[in-house]
C-alpha positions in Angstrom: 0.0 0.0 0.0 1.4 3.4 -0.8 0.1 7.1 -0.5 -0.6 7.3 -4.3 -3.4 4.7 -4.1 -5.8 7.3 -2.2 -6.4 10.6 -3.5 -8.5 13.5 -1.9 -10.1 16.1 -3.9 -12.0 18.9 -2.2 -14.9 20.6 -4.0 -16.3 23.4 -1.5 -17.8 21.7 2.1 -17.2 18.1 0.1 -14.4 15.8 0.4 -13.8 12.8 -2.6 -11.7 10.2 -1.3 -10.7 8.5 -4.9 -9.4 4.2 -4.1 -6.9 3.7 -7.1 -6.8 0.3 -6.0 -8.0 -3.1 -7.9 -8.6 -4.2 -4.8 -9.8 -2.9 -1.8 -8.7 -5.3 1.1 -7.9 -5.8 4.9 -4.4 -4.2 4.1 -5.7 -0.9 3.4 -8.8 -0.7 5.6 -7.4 0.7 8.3 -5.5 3.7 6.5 -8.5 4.3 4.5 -11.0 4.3 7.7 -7.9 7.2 9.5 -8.2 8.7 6.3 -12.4 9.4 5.8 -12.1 10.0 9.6 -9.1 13.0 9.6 -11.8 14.3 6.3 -14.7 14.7 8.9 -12.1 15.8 11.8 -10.9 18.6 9.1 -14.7 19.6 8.8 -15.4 17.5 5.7 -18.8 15.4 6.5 -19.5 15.3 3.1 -17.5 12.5 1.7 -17.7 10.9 -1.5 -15.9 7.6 -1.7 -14.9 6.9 -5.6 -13.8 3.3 -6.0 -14.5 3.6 -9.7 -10.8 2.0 -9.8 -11.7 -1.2 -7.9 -12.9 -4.3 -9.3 -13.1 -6.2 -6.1 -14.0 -4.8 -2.7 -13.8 -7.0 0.8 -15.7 -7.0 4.1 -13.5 -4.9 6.5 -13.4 -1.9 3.7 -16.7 -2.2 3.7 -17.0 -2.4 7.3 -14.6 0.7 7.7 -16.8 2.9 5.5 -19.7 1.7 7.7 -18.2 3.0 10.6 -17.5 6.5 8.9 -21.2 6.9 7.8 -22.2 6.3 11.3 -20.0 8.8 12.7 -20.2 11.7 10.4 -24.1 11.1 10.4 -24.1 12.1 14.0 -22.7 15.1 12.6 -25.2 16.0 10.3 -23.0 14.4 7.4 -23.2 11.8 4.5 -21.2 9.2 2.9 -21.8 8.1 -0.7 -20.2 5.8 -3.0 -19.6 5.8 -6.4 -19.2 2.3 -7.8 -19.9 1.7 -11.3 -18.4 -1.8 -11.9 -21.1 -4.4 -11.6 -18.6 -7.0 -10.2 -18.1 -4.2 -7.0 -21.7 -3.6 -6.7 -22.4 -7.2 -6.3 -20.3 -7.2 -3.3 -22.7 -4.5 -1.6 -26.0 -6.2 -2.9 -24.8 -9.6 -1.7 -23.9 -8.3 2.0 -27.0 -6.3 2.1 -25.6 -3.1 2.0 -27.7 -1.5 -1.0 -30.0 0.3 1.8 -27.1 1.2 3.9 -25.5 3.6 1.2 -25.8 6.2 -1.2 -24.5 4.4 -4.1 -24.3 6.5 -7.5 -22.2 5.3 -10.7 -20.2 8.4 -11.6 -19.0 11.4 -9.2 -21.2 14.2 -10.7 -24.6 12.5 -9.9 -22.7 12.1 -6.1 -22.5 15.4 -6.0 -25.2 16.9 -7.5 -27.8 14.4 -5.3 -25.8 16.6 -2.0 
């Protein structure tokens, strides 16, 4: 895992945390949940996570943007995801996470839906 495989865009009060990974696993979970956390701790609790890159996401990233949502909802803040890759919406039909989310196919429709 290096630096280059998350990148944050800021457009006005929202933050776009962009996964330029193929997969999205236990090995980066932990970095990525510190790094959607230090968004909402910098004022950002509107966070679009793009993992338009990924082709395969696991349980504990999933589990690690759970635990973001839940925390910058208490703030009055929103996660959404933009997954347009069947194969990585599958994951979050199959584990029931369809209702949990926001889910949106490109960026723009993330953003303009805030």
């Amino acid at each position: 895992m290096a630096e280059e495989d998350f990148k944050l865009e800021i457009i006005g009060d929202i933050a776009i945390e962009k996964v330029n990974l193929l997969r999205a696993t236990l090995n980066e979970a932990q970095f990525f949940k510190n790094r959607l956390l230090l968004d909402s701790t910098n004022g950002y609790n509107k966070i679009i996570v793009d993992l338009s890159s990924c082709i395969y996401v696991d349980s504990t990233m999933i589990g690690a943007m759970v635990f973001v949502s839940k925390k910058i909802s208490e703030k009055g803040g929103e996660l959404r995801i933009v997954i347009p890759k069947k194969e990585t919406f599958q994951v979050f039909t199959i584990k029931g996470l369809f209702s949990a989310f926001n889910l949106y196919e490109t960026i723009d429709e993330a953003l303009k839906d805030f």
